[in-house]
C-alpha positions in Angstrom: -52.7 -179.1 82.8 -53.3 -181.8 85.8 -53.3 -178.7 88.2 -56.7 -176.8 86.4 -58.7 -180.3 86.3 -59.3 -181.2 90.0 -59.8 -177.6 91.0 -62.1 -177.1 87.9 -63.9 -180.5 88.9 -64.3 -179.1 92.9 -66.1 -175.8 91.8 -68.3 -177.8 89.2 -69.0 -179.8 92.1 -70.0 -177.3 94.4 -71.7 -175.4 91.6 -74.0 -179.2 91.5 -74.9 -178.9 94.8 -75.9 -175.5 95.0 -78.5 -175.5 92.0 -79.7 -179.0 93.0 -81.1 -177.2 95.8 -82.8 -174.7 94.0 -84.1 -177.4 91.0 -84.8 -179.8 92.4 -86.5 -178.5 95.3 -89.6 -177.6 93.0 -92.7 -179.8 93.2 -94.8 -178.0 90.9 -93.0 -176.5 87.6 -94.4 -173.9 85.9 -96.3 -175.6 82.9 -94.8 -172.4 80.5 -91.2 -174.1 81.6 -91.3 -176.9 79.1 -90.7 -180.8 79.7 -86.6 -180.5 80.4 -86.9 -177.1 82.0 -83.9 -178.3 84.5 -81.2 -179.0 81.9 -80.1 -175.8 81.4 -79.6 -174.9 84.7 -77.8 -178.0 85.4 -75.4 -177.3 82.8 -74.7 -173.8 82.5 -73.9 -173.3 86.3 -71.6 -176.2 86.7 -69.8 -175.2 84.0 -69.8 -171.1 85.3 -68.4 -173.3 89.0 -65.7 -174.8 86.8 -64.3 -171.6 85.5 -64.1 -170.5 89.2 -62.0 -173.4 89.8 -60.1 -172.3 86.6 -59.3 -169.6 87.5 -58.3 -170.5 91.3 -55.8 -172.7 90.1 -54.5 -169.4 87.6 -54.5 -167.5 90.5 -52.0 -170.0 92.6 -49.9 -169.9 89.7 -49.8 -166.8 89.8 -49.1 -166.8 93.7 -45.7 -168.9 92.9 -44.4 -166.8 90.6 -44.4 -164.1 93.0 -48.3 -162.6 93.8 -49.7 -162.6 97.2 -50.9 -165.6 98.2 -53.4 -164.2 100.7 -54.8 -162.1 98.1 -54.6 -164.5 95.5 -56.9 -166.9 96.9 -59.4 -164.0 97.9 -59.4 -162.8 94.7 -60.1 -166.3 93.3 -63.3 -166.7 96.0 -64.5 -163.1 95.4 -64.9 -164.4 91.2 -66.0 -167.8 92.4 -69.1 -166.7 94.3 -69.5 -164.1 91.4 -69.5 -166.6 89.0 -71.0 -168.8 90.7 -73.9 -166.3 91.2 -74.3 -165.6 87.5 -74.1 -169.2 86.9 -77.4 -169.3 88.8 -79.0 -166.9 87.2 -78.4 -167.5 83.6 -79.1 -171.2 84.3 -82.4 -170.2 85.6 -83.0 -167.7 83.1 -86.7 -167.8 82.3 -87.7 -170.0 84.6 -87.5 -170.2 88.4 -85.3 -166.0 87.7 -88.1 -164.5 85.4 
């Protein structure tokens, strides 16, 4: 269980950092967006980061009981920046990706 949380925790992080950019780099919102416009995006991609974690640390599970580690963790960054990408999207879904 301890070996999903801190990768889990790293691609949440990383997930942060890449909508704060997009959110918070808006001056002028879109009156149509509504008052708390930025909580969705700053929870739903996050939490699509996190799975990406979740699943890296599958993958290196996977990779000890006798999967290629090479393509293990290429896999895992191939579904990160996937997820991480639709993340984005649904989190800005009707708003800054209308």
């Amino acid at each position: 269980m301890g070996s999903f949380v801190k990768p889990m925790i790293i691609g949440a992080g990383i997930a942060l950092l890449v909508i704060s950019f997009f959110v918070f780099g808006v001056d002028a919102p879109h009156p149509d967006w509504g008052k708390y416009w930025r909580a969705r995006p700053l929870i739903v991609t996050p939490l699509a980061g996190a799975m990406g974690g979740a699943f890296y640390a599958f993958m290196v599970y996977q990779s000890s009981r006798g999967f290629n580690r090479t393509l293990a963790i290429l896999l895992s960054l191939i579904v990160y920046v996937i997820g991480l990408w639709l993340g984005i999207v649904a989190g800005l879904d009707s708003t800054m990706w209308d």
